[in-house]
N, C-alpha and C positions, 0 to 999 in steps of 0.2 A: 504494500500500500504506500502511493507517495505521502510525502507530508510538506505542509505549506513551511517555507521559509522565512525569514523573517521580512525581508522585504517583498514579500508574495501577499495579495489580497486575493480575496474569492468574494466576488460579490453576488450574490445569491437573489438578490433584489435591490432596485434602486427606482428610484424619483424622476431622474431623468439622465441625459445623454451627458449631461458636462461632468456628472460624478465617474464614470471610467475616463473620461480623458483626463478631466485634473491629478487622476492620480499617476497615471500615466507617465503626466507633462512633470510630475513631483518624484518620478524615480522608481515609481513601483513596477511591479512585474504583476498585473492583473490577468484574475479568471472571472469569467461568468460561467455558473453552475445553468445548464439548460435539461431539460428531462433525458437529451443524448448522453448528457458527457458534460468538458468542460471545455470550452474554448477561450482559449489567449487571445485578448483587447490589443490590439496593436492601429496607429495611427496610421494613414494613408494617406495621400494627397489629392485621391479624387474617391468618388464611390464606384466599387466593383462593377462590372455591368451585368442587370438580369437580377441584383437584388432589392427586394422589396424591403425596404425597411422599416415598413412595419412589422416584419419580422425578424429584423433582428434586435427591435428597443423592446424594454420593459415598459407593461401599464403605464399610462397615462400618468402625469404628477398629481398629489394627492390621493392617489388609490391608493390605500393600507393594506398592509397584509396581516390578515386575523392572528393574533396574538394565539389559538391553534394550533396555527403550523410552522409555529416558532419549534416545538419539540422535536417534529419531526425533522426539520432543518438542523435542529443542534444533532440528530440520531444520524442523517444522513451526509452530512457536511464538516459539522467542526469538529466532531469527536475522532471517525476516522480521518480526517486531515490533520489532527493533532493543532488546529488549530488554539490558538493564544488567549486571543481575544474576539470577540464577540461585539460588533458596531452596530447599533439599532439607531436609525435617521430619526433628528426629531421629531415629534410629537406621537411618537410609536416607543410605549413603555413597555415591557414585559414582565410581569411577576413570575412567568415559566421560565424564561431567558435566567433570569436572576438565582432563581432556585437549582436550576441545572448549570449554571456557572459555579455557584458552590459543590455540588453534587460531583464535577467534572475536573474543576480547576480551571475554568478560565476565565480571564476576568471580563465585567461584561462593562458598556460604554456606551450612556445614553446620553440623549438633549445636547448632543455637540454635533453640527452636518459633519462629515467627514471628508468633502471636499475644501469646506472652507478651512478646517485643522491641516489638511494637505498643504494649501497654498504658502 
């Protein structure tokens, strides 16, 4: 099983299109987790041709993701990637996140965007 490194992010969900590139533009080494697999965020200077991209962005901004399917995200994401830390966008709290942070060991990190901590 791989494991995320320290300058490695896995974004599993996001707000909108500037959070992988800013992290990008700050050094990291970005995944997005998709029901395939995971594919590597990499910048380009035009868009591909033949893709839709509306299929490759996440939900709309403002769309939340139920508090749910935070467990099964920590069961199928952070645990086997041995992931660290745990980044929840604001105004999206977990009390499951938070409980399985202690449970797991890792620490969890809310009410901060994490593209603007990147910049």
């Amino acid at each position: 099983m791989c494991r995320l490194l320290p300058n490695q992010i896995l974004l599993v969900d996001w707000a909108s299109t500037t959070i992988p590139r800013t992290l990008v533009e700050a050094g990291f080494k970005v995944f997005c987790a998709s029901p395939g697999g995971y594919s590597l965020v990499e910048l380009v200077s035009e868009e591909a041709a033949g893709i839709n991209s509306t299929d490759v962005f996440p939900p709309k901004q403002n769309e939340n993701r139920p508090e749910n399917e935070h467990e099964g995200i920590i069961a199928n994401h952070v645990v086997p990637l041995g992931a660290r830390v745990v980044w929840l966008q604001p105004s999206i709290a977990s009390g499951t996140a938070r409980r399985l942070g202690l449970e797991y060991g890792f620490d969890l990190v809310d009410g901060v965007d994490i593209a603007g901590a990147a910049r």
